[in-house]
TIVEXTI-546263 format. One record per residue (C-alpha): residue number from 0; x, y, z. Coordinates in steps of 0.001 Angstrom, whole numbers. Example, Ala and Ser with C-alpha at 12.3 -4.5 7.8 and 13.67 -1.06 7.14 Angstrom:
# residues 2
+-----+---------+---------+---------+
: pos :      xx :      yy :      zz :
+-----+---------+---------+---------+
:   0 :   12300 :   -4500 :    7800 :
:   1 :   13670 :   -1060 :    7140 :
+-----+---------+---------+---------+
This chain:
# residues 83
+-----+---------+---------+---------+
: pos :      xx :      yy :      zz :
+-----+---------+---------+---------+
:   0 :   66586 :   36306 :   23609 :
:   1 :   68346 :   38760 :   25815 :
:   2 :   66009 :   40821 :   27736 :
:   3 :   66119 :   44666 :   27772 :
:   4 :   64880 :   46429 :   30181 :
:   5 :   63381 :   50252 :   30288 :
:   6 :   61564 :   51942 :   32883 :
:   7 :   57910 :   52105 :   32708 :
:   8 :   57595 :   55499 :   32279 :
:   9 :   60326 :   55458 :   29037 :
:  10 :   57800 :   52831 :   27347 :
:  11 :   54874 :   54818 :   28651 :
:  12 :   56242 :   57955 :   26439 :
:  13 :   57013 :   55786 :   23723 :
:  14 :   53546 :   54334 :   23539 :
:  15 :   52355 :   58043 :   24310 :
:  16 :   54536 :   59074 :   21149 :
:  17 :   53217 :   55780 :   18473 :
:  18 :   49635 :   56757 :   19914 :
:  19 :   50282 :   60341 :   18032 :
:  20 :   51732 :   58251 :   14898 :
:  21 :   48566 :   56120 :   14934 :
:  22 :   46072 :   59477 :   14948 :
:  23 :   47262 :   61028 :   12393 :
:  24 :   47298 :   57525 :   10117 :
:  25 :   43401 :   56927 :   11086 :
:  26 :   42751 :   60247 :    9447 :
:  27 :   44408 :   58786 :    5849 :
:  28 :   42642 :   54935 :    6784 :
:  29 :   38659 :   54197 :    6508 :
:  30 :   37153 :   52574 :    9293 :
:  31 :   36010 :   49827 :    8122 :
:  32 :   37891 :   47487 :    6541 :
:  33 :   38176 :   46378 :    2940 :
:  34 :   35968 :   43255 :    2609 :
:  35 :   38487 :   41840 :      10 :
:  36 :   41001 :   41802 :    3202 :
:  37 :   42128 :   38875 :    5642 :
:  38 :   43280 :   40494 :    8317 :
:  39 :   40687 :   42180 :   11110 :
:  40 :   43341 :   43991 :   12587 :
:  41 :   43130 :   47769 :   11314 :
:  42 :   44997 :   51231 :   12302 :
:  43 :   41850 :   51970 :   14514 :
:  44 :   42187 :   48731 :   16487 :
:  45 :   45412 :   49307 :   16955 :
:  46 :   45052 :   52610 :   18301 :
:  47 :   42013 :   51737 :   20549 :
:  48 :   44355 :   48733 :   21951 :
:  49 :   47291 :   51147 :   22638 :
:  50 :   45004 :   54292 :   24613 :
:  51 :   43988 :   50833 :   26887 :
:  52 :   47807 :   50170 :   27110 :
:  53 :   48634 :   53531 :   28270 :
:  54 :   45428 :   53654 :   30449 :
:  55 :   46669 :   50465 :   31970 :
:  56 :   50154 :   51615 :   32393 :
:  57 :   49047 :   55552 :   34331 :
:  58 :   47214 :   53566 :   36736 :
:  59 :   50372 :   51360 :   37627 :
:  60 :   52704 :   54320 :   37938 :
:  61 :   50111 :   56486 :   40007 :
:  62 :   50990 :   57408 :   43095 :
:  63 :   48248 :   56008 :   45512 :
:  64 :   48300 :   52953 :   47102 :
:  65 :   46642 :   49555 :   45800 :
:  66 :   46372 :   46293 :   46902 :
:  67 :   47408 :   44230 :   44190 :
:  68 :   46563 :   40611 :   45322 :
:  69 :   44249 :   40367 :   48793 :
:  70 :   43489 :   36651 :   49214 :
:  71 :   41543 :   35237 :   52942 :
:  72 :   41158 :   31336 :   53401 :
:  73 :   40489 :   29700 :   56843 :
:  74 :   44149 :   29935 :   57694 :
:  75 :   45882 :   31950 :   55563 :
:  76 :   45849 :   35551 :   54664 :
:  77 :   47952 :   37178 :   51549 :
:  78 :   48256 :   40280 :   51270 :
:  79 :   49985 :   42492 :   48644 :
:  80 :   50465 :   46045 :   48578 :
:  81 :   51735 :   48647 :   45824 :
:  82 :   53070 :   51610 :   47178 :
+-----+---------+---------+---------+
């Protein structure tokens, strides 16, 4: 496998740009699903899981501060900061 790798906010506007691909398909697709069908995966699933992507991905590229991991034991302190 040889890795390739984009910026963030390249697959952000990618994911952005399938999310308007996926809208206008949910307006051709029922909700529900066929009962006949095997699969529970559907275009509206699919949609819902990619907004959560892009949700997930805005709050990474923001630009305020986070602490990412912020661990306290008896002796040991780790911190980790996102700037």
């Amino acid at each position: 496998m040889i890795p390739f790798p984009i910026p963030l906010y390249i697959f952000e506007e990618l994911l952005d740009s399938f999310l308007d691909i996926l809208v206008v398909a949910c307006f051709f697709v029922p909700k529900a699903p066929a009962p006949n069908t095997s699969s529970r995966v559907s275009v509206h699933l699919v949609k819902e899981l990619v907004v959560a992507i892009i949700i997930l991905l805005r709050s990474l590229n923001s630009d305020e501060p986070y602490d990412l991991v912020d661990v306290t034991t008896d002796k040991v302190k780790v911190l980790i900061k996102i700037r």
